[in-house]
C-alpha positions in Angstrom: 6.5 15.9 33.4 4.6 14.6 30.4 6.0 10.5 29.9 6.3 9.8 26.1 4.7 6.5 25.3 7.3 6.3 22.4 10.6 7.8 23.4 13.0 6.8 20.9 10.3 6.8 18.2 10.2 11.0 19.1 13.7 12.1 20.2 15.1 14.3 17.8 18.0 13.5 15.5 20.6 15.6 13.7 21.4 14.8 10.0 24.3 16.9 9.0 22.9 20.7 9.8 18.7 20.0 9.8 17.2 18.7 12.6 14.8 16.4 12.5 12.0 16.4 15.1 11.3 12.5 15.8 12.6 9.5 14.1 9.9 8.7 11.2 10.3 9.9 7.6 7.2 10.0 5.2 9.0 7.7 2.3 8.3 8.6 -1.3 5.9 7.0 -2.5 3.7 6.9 -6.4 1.2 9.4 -6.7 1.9 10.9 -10.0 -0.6 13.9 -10.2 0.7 16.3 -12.3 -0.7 17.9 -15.8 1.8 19.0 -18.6 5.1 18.6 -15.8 3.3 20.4 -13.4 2.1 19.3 -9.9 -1.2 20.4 -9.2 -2.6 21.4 -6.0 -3.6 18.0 -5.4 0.1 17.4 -4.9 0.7 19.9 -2.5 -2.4 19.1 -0.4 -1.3 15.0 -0.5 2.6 16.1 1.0 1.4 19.1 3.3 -1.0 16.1 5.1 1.5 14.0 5.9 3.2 17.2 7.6 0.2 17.7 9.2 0.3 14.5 10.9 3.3 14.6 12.4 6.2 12.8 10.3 9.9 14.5 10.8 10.8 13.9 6.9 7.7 14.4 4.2 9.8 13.2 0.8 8.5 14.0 -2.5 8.3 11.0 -4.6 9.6 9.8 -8.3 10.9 12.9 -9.8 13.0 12.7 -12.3 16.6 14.0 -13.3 16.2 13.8 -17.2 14.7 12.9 -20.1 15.3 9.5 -20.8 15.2 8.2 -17.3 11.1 9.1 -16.6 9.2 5.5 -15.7 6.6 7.3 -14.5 5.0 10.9 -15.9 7.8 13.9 -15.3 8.1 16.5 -12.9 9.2 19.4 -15.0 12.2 21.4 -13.2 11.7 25.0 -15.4 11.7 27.9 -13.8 8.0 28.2 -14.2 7.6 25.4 -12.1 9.7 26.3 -9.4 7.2 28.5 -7.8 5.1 25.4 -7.5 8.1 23.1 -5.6 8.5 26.8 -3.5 4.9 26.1 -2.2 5.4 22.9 -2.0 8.2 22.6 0.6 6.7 25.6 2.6 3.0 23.3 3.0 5.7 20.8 4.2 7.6 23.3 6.4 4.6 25.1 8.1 4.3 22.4 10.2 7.5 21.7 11.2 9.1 19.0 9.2 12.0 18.6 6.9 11.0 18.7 3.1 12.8 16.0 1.3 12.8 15.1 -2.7 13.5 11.4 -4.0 15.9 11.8 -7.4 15.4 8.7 -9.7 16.7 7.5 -13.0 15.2 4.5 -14.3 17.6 3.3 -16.5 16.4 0.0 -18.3 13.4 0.2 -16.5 12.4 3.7 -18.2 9.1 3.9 -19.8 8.8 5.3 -23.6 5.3 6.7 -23.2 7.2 9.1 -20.2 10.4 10.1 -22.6 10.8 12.8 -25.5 14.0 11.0 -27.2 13.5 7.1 -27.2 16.8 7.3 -28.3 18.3 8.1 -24.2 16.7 5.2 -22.6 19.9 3.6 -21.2 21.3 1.2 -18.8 24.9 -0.4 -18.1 24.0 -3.0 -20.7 22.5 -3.0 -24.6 18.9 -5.2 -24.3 15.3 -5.0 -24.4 13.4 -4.6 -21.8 10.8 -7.4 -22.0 8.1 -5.1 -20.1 7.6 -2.2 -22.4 9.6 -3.4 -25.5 12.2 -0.7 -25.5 15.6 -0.8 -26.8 18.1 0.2 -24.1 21.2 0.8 -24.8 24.6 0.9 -22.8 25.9 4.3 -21.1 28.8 5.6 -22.3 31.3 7.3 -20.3 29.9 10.2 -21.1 26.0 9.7 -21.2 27.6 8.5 -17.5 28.9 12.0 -17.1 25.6 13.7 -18.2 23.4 11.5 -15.6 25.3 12.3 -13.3 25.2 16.3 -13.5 21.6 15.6 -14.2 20.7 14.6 -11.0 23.4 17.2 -9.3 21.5 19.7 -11.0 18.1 18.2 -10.3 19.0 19.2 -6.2 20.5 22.0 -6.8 17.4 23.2 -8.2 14.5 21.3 -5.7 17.1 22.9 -2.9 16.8 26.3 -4.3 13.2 26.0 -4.4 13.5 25.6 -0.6 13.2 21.8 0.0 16.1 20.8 2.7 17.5 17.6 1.3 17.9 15.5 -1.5 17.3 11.4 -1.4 19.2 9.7 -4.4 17.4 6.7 -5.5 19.6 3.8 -5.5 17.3 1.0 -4.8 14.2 -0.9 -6.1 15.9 -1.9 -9.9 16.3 1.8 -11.0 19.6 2.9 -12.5 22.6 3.0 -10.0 20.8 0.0 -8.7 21.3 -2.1 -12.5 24.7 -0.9 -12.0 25.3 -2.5 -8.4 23.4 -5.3 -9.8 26.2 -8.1 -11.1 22.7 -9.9 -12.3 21.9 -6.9 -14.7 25.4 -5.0 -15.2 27.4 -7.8 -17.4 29.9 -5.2 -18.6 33.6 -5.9 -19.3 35.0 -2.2 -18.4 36.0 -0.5 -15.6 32.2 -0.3 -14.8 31.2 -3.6 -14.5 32.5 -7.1 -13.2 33.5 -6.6 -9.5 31.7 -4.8 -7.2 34.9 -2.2 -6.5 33.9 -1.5 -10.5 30.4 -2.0 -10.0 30.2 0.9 -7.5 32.2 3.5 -9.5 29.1 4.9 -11.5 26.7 5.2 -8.6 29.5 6.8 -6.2 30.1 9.0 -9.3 26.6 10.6 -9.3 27.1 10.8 -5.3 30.2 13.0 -5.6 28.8 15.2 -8.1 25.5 15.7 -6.3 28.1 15.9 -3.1 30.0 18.8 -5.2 27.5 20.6 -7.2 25.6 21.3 -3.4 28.4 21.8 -1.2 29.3 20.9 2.6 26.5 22.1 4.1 23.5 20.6 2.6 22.3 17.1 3.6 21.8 14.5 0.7 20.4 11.4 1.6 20.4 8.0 -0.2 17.7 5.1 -0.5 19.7 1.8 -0.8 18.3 -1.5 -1.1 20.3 -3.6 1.2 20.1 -7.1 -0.8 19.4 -8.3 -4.2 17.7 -11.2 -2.6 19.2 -13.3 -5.4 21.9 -15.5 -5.1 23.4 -14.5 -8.2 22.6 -10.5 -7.0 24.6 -8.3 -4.5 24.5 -8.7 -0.8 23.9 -7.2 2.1 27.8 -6.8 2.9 28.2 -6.0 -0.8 25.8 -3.2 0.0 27.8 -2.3 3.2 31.2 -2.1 1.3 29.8 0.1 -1.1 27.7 2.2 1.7 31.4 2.6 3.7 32.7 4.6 0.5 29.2 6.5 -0.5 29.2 8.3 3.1 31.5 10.4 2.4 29.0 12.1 0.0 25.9 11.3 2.2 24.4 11.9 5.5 21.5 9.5 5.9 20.7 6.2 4.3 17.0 4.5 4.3 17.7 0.7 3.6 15.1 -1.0 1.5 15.3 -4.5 -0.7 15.1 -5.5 -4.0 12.1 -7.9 -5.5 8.5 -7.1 -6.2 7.5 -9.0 -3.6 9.5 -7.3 -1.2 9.4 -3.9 -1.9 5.3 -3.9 -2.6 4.8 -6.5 0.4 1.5 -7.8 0.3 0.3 -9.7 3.6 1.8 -12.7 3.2 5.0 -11.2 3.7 6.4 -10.3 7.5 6.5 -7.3 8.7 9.4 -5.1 9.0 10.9 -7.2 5.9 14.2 -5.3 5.7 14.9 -4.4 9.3 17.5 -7.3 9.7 19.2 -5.7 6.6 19.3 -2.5 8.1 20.7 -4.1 11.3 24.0 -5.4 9.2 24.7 -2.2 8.3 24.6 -0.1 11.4 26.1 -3.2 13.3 28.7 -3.9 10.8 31.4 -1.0 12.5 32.1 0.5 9.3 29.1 2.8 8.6 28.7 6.7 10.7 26.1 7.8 9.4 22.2 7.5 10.5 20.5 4.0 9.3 16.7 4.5 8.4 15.1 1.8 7.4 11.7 0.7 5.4 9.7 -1.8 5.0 5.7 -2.8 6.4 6.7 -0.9 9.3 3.1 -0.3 10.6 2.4 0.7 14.1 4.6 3.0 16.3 5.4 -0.1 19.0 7.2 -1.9 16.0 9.1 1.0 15.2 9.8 2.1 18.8 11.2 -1.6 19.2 13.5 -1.3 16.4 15.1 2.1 17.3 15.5 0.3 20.9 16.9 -2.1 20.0 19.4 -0.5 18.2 18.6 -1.9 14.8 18.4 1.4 13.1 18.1 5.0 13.7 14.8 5.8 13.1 11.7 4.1 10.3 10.7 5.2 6.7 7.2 5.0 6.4 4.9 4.6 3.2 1.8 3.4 3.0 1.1 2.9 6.9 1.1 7.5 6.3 -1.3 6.9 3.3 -4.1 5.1 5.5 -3.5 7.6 8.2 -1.1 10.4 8.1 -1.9 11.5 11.6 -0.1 7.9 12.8 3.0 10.1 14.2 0.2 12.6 16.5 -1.5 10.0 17.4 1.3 7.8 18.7 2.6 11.2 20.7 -0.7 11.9 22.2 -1.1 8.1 23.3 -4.1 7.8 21.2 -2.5 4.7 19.1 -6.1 2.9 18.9 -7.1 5.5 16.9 -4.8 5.2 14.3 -6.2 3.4 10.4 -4.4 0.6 10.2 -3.0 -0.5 6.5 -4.0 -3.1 4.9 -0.8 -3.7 2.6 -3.7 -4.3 0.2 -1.3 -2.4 -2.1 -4.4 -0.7 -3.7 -2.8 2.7 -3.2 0.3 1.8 -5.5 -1.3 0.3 -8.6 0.7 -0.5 -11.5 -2.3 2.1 -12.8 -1.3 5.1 -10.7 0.2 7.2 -13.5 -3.5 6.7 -15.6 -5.5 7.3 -12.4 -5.9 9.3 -9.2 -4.2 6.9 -6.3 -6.9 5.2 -3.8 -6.4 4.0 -0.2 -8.9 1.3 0.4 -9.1 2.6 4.1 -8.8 6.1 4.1 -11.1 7.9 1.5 -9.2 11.4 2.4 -6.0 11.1 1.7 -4.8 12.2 -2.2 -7.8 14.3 -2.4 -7.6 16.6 0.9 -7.5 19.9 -1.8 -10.7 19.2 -2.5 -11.9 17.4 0.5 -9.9 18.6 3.5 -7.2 16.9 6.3 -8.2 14.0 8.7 -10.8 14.5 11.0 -10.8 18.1 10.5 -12.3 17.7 6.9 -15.6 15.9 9.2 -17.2 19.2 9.8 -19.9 19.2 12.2 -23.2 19.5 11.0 -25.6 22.5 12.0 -28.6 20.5 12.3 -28.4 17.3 13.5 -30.2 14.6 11.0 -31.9 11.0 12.7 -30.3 8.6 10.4 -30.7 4.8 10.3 -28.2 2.5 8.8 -29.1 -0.9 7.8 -26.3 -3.4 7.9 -23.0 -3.6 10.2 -20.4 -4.6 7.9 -17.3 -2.0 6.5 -19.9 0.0 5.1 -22.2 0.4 7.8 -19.8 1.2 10.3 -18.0 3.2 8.3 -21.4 5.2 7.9 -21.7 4.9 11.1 -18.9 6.1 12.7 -18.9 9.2 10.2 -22.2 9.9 10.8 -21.4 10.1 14.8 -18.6 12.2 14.3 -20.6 15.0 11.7 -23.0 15.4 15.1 -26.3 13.0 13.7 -28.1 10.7 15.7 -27.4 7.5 14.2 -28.8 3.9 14.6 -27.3 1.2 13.5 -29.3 -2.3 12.8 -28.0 -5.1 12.0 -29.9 -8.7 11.6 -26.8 -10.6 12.9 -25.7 -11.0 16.5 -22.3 -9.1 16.4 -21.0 -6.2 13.8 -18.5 -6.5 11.5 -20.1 -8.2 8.5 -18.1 -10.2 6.5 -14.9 -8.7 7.9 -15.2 -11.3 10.9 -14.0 -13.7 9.1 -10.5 -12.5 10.0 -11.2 -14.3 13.3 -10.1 -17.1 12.4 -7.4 -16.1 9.7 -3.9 -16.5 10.5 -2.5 -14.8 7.3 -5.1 -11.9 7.7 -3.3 -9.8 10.8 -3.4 -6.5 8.9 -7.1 -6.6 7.8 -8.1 -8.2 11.0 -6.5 -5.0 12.9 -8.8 -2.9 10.6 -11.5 -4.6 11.6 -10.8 -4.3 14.9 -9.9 -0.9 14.6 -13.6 -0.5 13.0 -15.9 -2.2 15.1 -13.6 -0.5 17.8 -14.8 2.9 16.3 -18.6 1.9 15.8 -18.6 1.0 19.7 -17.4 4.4 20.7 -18.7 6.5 18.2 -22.1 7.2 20.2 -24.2 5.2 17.8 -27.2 3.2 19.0 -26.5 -0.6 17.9 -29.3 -2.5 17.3 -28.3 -6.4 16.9 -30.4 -9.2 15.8 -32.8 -6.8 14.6 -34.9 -6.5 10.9 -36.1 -3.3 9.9 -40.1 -3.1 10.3 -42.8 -0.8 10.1 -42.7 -0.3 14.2 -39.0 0.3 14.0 -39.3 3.3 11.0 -42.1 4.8 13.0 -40.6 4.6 16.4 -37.0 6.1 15.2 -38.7 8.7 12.3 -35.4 8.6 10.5 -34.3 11.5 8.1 -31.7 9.2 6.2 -31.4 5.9 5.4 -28.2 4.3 4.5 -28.4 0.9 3.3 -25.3 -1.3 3.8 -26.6 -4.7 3.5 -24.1 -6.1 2.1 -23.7 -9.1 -0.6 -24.6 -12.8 -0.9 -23.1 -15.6 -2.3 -24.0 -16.7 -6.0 -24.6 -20.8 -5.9 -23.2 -21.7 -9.0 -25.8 -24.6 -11.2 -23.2 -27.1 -11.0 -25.0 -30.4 -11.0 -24.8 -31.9 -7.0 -23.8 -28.1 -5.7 -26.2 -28.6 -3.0 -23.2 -30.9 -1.5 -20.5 -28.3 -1.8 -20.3 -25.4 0.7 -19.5 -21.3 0.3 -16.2 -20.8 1.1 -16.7 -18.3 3.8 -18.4 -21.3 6.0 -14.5 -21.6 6.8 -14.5 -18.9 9.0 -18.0 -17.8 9.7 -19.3 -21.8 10.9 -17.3 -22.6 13.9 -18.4 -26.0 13.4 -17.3 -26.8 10.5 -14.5 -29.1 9.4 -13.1 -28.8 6.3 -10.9 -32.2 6.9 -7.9 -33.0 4.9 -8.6 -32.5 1.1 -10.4 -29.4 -0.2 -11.5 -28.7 -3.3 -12.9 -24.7 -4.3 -14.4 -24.1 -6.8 -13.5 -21.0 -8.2 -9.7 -18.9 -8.1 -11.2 -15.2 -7.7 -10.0 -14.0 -5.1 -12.3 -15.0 -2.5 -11.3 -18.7 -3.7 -7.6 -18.2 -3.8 -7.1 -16.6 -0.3 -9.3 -19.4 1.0 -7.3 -21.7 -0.6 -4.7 -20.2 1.3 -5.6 -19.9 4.8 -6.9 -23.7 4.9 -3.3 -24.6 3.7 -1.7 -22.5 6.1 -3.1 -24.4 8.8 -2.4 -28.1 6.9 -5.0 -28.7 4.5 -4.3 -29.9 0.8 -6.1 -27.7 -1.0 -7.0 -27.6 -5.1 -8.5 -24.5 -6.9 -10.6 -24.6 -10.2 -10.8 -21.9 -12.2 -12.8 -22.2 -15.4 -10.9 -19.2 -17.0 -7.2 -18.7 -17.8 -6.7 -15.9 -15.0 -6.6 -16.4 -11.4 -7.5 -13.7 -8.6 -8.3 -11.4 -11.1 -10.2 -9.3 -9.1 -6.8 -8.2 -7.0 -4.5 -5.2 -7.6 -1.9 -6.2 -10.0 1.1 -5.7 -7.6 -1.8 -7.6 -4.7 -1.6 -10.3 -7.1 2.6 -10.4 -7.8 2.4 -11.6 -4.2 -0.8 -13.4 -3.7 0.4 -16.0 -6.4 3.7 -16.4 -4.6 2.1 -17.0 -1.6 0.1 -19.6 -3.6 3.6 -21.1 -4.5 4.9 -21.0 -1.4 1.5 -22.5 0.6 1.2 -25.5 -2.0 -2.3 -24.4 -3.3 -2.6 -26.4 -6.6 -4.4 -23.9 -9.0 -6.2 -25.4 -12.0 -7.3 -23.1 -14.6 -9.4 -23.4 -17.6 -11.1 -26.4 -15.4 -15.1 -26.4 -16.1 -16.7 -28.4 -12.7 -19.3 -30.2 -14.3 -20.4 -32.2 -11.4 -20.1 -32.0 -7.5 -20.3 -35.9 -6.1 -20.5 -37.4 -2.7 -16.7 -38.3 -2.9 -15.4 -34.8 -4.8 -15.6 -32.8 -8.0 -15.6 -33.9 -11.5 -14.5 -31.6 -14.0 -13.2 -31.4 -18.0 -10.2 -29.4 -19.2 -9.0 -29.0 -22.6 -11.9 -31.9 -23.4 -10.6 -34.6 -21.1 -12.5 -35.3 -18.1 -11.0 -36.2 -14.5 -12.5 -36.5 -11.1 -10.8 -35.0 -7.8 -11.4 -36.8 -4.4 -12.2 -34.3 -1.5 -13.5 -34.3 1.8 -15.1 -31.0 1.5 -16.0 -29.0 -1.6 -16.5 -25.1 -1.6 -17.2 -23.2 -3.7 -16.2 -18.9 -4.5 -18.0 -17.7 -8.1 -18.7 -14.5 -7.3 -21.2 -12.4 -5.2 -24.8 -10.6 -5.5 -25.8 -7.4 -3.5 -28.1 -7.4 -1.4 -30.4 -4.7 -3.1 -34.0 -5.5 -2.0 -34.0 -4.1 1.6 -33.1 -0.2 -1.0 -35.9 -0.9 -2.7 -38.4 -1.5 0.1 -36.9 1.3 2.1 -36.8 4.0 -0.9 -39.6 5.7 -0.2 -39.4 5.1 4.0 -36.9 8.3 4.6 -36.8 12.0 2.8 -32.9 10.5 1.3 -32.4 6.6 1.3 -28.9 6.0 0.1 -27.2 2.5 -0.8 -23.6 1.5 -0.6 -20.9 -0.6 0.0 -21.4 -4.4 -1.4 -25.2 -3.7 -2.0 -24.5 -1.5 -4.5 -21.6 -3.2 -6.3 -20.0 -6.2 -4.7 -16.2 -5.5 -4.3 -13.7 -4.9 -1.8 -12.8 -3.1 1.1 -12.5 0.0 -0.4 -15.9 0.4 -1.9 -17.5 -0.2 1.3 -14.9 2.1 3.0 -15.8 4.6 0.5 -19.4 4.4 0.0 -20.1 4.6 3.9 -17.7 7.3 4.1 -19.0 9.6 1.5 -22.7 8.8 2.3 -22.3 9.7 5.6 -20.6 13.3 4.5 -23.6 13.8 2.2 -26.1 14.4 5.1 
């Protein structure tokens, strides 16, 4: 009898009449690819991988009930389009999983550029919304009424186009959320003031969805179990409320409210709104299925939480962008396999709905109609190509393990003494655990993949004419710039931290610099005690991170104690710290050890010595354009497809 590594993670679970064939659900998630209303194929391909790989529930993402409500670019339900949502839920279907749809309104939150009549952006109060400068104004009764059949017709018609289920969005500051939200909803009717009135318009849209579908057909709710204010609803607000919105629903995925929390970078916990979750299928009051969401990650985390009894089953959203095949691979036992996320939060730029989305570790996914599904979409190659790759870092052994897999002989040399570039640094990080598992989970890869590692090695003459390579990939990486700051010679690069194991910082650093390199520094030596100051010669800071990376990175910053100073000119490095002018005064900081983060320069020269050494000589990564993990993800990748 086969012995499930994960058996509560795969039992099957009954949510009114569909069945659902283990306990993780795909959540919704923002990839906005449509033209003129209309999902494209893209779309299709993006939802029918995450079937693929295994989840129970694949949910559609972020469409819309009616005009007035879009925040994001609308999904046009005509009956043109319905042909479209038909294929849709059948990709999802063929391989066995329950096709889902989220239903949001964004109220206050709505964005003009996304709405025909500027004139039906509403929410339970009249205001501007500081964001995009729109005039909302407060729902009526009846603009209540018409929201409500909205997004009761909205199922109806995703359900006749043959998706399974419906999940209302009641969560992350959209509508029904402003309404539950005593912080935003300052009405003085029947609708606002306490929460028994503050819950009338959401359980309103309930029951109508509830009637307009009938008893058969499952409708699921995303709730955010806490305002994480404490002027904002609770968690036992949220179950009160959840006790009376059962009756119209069978499922409910618990989330939170806050930036910070719902995008969570990695200087928040993991599994962030399990313990909400937990009150709510503890508290005795609620009978249906608890789901929750959250940096849920790996399948032991959300095996522990199912067995413990803290909810039902896991919602998962980007850890099913980096590798939608997480679910196969955790049935099969082959969990070392799986791409870990970085919660790098790349993939859900505030950008999305102007460009196609990106996962900095998983160049397939969003583009598999074009590219293919998982390892599948590496097609072996019919003749088999000697290819050298120069460098060991992401790049390189992203190259590397690519290469392997397409059926090339592959060497890999590196002029270091280990692989893993730059990315070793996460050695001695203790607020790096998700990049450090992707690291792991690469040089893991480049151990196994059947490439010959050459270490502590510099390409030669002897070397290219022993090995005859057809391709050359160079991933050599980047170098620190030294900025001419007078006395620089007595500062340090910040990476020393990590990568000298020597080194001692002492008690009061200095960096010079708040890019990101600088700022994460800053961060890790005041994890671990250090009194740390940043200068920043312009106004910004970590401008080189996602926006949403950033939201948390600076509070993080807050949190840690890292003193930032921007628009701060060093002008001086000295034996006892830094002297630098702001806003023309002058002022000296003592420090025990200066480092400095300006910036990096590729590492180009090995391309042009090796350009004419191969029949294709390629360069990627950080020696093309320094950058971050993506690039190098991407560059090795799609260099190693192109042999």
């Amino acid at each position: 009898m086969y012995k499930q590594q994960y058996p509560n993670l795969f039992k099957p679970i009954k949510i009114r009449n569909l069945i659902m064939k283990n306990r993780i659900m795909s959540a919704p998630n923002m990839l906005f690819h449509t033209i003129g209303g209309r999902p494209d194929d893209f779309y299709i391909a993006y939802l029918e991988h995450k079937a693929r790989g295994g989840a129970g529930i694949i949910t559609l993402g972020e469409a819309n009930v009616c005009d007035g409500g879009n925040h994001t670019p609308g999904m046009e339900t005509t009956l043109e389009n319905m042909a479209i949502y038909a294929e849709m839920a059948q990709a999802i279907h063929e391989h066995g999983a329950i096709a889902s749809v989220e239903l949001t309104h964004g109220g206050l939150g709505a964005n003009p550029k996304f709405n025909i009549d500027a004139n039906m952006i509403m929410g339970p109060c009249d205001m501007v919304n500081p964001a995009t400068g729109a005039a909302v104004r407060a729902m009526t009764v009846a603009d209540m009424e018409h929201v409500a059949n909205a997004f009761a017709s909205t199922a109806e018609y995703y359900l006749q186009a043959g998706f399974d289920t419906a999940l209302v969005h009641c969560a992350h500051g959209w509508l029904l959320t402003q309404f539950l939200s005593p912080i935003i909803n300052k009405r003085t009717d029947e609708y606002g003031g306490s929460l028994e009135n503050r819950m009338r318009f959401p359980l309103m849209v309930l029951k109508t969805i509830r009637e307009r579908v009938g008893p058969d057909r499952a409708v699921l709710i995303r709730l955010s179990g806490s305002e994480r204010d404490p002027d904002g609803f609770t968690v036992d607000d949220m179950i009160e409320f959840l006790s009376k919105a059962q009756v119209y629903v069978d499922m409910a995925e618990i989330s939170t409210e806050g930036f910070s929390w719902i995008f969570a970078t990695p200087y928040v916990e993991r599994g962030q709104n399990v313990h909400l979750a937990e009150a709510i299928k503890k508290s005795g009051r609620i009978d249906i299925p608890i789901f929750t969401v959250g940096s849920i990650l790996e399948p032991e985390q959300a095996e522990e939480i199912i067995v413990s009894g803290r909810a039902d089953g896991v919602s998962m959203s980007r850890a099913l962008i980096a590798d939608p095949f997480l679910p196969k691979k955790a049935m099969t036992g082959r969990t070392d396999e799986i791409i870990p996320c970085l919660r790098c939060v790349n993939c859900t730029g505030s950008d999305n709905a102007n460009r196609h989305m990106i996962c900095s570790v998983n160049p397939l996914i969003a583009r598999e109609a074009r590219l293919g599904f998982g390892d599948t979409a590496i097609k072996a190659v019919k003749r088999k190509k000697k290819v050298m790759i120069i460098g060991a870092g992401p790049a390189g052994m992203q190259a590397a393990i690519t290469a392997s897999k397409r059926g090339h002989d592959v060497t890999l040399v590196e002029r270091g003494d280990a692989i893993g570039g730059y990315l070793r640094f996460v050695e001695h990080d203790d607020l790096k655990h998700d990049l450090r598992r992707f690291a792991e989970y690469l040089i893991r890869g480049t151990n196994r993949s059947g490439a010959k590692i050459l270490l502590n090695t510099e390409v030669s003459d002897k070397l290219l004419k022993k090995i005859r390579p057809d391709h050359i990939i160079v991933a050599t990486g980047s170098e620190p710039v030294t900025p001419a700051i007078r006395g620089i010679e007595k500062a340090r690069h910040a990476a020393d931290v990590y990568l000298d194991a020597e080194f001692n910082p002492g008690e009061n650093v200095v960096i010079i610099g708040g890019g990101l390199i600088g700022v994460e520094t800053g961060l890790h030596l005041a994890n671990t005690g250090k009194k740390v100051t940043v200068l920043e010669l312009t106004d910004d800071v970590a401008r080189d991170a996602p926006a949403l990376s950033k939201f948390g990175i600076m509070e993080a910053v807050a949190k840690f104690g890292v003193n930032i100073i921007t628009g701060a000119k060093t002008l001086e490095v000295t034996d006892s710290g830094v002297m630098y002018e702001k806003d023309r005064g002058r002022y000296s900081i003592r420090a025990d050890t200066i480092l400095y983060a300006v910036g990096m320069r590729p590492r180009e020269q090995d391309y042009f010595d090796l350009y004419d050494k191969a029949p294709f000589v390629t360069l990627v990564g950080d020696a093309k354009i320094p950058g971050k993990v993506d690039g190098a993800v991407h560059g090795g990748f799609f260099a190693a497809m192109d042999i």
